[in-house]
C-alpha positions in Angstrom: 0.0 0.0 0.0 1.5 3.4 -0.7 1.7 6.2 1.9 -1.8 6.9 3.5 -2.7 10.8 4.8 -3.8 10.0 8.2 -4.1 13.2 9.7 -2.1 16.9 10.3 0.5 18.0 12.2 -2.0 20.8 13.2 -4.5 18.0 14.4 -1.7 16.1 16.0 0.1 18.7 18.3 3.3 17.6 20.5 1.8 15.3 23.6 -0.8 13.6 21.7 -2.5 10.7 20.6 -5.2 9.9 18.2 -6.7 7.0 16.7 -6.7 6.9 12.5 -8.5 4.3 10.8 -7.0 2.7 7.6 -9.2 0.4 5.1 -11.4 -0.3 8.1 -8.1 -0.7 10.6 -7.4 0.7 13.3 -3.8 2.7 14.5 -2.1 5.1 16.7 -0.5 8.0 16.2 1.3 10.0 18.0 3.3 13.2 18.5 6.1 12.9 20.6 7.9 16.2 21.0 7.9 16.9 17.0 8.3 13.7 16.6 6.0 11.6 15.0 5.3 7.1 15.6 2.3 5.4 14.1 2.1 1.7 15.5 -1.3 -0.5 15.3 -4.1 0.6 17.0 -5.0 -2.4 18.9 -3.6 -4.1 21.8 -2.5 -7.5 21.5 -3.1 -8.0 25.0 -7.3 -8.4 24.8 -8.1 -6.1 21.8 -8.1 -2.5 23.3 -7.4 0.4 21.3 -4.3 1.9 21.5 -5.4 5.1 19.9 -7.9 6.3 22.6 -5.1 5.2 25.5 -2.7 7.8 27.1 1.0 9.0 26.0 3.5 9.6 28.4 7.0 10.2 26.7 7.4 7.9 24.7 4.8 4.9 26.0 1.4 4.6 24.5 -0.4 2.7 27.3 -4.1 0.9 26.3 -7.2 2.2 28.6 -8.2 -1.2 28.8 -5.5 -3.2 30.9 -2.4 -0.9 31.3 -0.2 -2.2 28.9 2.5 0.3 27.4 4.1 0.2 23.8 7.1 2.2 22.9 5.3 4.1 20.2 9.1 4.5 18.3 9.4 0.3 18.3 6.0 -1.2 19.4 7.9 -3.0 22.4 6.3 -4.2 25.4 8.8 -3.1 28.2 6.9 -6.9 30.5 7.3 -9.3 27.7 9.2 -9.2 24.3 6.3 -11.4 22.6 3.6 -8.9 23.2 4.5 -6.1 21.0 2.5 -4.1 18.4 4.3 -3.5 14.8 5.5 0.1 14.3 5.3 2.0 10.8 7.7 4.7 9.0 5.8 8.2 8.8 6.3 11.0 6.5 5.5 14.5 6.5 4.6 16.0 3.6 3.1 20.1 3.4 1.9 19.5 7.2 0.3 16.2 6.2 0.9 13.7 8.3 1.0 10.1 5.8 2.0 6.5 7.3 3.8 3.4 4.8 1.7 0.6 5.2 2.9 -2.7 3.9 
């Protein structure tokens, strides 16, 4: 799939999270201090959605069960196995676009 506009940087401002759905899928992107991560939007813990969980540096953690995710690797700092897949962004003219496979 070629890059995808998900949203803008002005939607997406430093300390934030959103949820963006793709061909019916869910991710979550965030803005780390300029810095922008996009990793799938649902936990693979029971299902919860990453997008609509909290950001605190640079750990997206799920409202359902507390689980974080390095939003710049999709790791699971409790256990290596349970970690979401992370994708390259671009910014292009503001627009924030994600490279899915």
């Amino acid at each position: 799939m070629p890059l995808v506009k998900v949203t803008t940087l002005t939607e997406l401002p430093p300390g934030t999270l959103s949820e963006v759905q793709v061909a019916g899928a869910p991710y979550a992107v965030c803005n780390v201090d300029g810095a922008i991560h996009c990793v799938d939007g649902t936990c693979p813990h029971e299902g919860g959605p990453l997008g609509e969980g909290t950001l605190e540096g640079n750990n997206i953690t799920c409202p359902w069960h507390s689980f974080a995710f390095d939003c710049r690797t999709g790791a699971n700092d409790m256990d290596e196995d349970l970690r979401v897949r992370s994708y390259p962004v671009v910014i292009q003219d503001g627009n924030i676009l994600i490279d899915l496979p």
